[in-house]
C-alpha positions as CSV (number, residue, x, y, z in Angstrom):
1,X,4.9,-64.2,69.6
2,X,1.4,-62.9,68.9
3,X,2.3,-61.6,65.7
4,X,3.5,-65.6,64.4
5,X,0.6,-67.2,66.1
6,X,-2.0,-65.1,63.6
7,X,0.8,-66.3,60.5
8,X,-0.2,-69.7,62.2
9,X,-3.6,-69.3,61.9
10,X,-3.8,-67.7,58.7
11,X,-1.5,-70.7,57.2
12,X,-3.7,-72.9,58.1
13,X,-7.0,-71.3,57.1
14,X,-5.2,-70.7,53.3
15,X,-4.5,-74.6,53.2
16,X,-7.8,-75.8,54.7
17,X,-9.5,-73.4,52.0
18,X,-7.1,-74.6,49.5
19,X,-8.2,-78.0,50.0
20,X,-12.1,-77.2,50.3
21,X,-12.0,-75.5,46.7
22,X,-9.7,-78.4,45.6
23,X,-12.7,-81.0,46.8
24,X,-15.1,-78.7,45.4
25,X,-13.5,-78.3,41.6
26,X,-13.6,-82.5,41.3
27,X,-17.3,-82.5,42.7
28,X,-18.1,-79.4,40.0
29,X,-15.7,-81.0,36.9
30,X,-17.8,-85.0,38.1
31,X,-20.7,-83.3,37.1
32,X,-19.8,-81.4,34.3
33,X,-18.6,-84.7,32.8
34,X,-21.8,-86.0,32.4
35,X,-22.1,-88.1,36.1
36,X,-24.8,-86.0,37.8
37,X,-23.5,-87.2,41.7
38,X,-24.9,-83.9,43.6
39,X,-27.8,-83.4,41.6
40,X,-28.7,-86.8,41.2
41,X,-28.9,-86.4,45.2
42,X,-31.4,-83.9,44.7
43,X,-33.3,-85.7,43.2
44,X,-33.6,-89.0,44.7
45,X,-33.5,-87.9,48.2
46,X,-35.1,-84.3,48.4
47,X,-34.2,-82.0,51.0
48,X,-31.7,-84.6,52.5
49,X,-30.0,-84.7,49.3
50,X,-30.0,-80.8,48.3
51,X,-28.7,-80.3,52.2
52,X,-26.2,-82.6,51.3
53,X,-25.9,-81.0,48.1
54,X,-25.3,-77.1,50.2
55,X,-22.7,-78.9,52.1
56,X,-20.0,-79.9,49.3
57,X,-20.8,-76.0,48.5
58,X,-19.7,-75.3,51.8
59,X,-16.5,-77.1,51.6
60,X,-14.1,-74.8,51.4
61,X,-15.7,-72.2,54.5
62,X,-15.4,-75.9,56.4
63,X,-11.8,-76.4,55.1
64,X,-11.1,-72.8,56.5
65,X,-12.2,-73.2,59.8
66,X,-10.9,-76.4,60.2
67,X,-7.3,-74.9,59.5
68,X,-7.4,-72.9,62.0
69,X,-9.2,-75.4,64.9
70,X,-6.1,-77.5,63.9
71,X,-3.5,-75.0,64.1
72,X,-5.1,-73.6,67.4
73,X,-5.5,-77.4,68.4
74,X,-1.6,-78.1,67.6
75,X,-0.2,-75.3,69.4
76,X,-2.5,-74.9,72.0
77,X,0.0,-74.6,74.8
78,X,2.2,-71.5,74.4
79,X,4.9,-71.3,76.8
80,X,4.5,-68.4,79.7
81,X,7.3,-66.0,80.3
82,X,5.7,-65.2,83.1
83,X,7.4,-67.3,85.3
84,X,10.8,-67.1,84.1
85,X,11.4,-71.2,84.8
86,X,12.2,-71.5,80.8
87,X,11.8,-74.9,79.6
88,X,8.8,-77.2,82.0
């Protein structure tokens, strides 16, 4: 049982990573294409904007941990053996 909760967990933090590079490749191709969203925040806001900015970067580190909050969040009740009363 232990062994399949850290597959859980590790699921979850592959497809909340997944999806926090995914995020981060459109903010990185927007700019490339010549529409300056991040760094326009940058400018026009300062160190609101560049923390801002830092946390599209941090996307995927964000998409990681919130796999595994939400896998650990879905399952959080594991059913006890201890007791032998099966099914409660």
């Amino acid at each position: 049982m232990d062994f399949m909760k850290f597959i859980y967990y590790g699921f979850g933090a592959f497809i909340g990573f997944g999806c926090g590079v995914i995020i981060n490749l459109i903010f990185y191709w927007v700019e490339q294409s010549g529409h300056p969203i991040l760094t326009d925040l940058i400018k026009n806001y300062g160190g609101v904007g560049r923390f801002v900015a830092e946390m599209v970067n941090m996307l995927p580190f964000f998409g990681l941990a919130l796999g595994i909050i939400l896998v650990k969040v879905m399952f959080h009740k594991a059913p006890d053996k201890a007791d032998g009363s099966g099914d409660s």
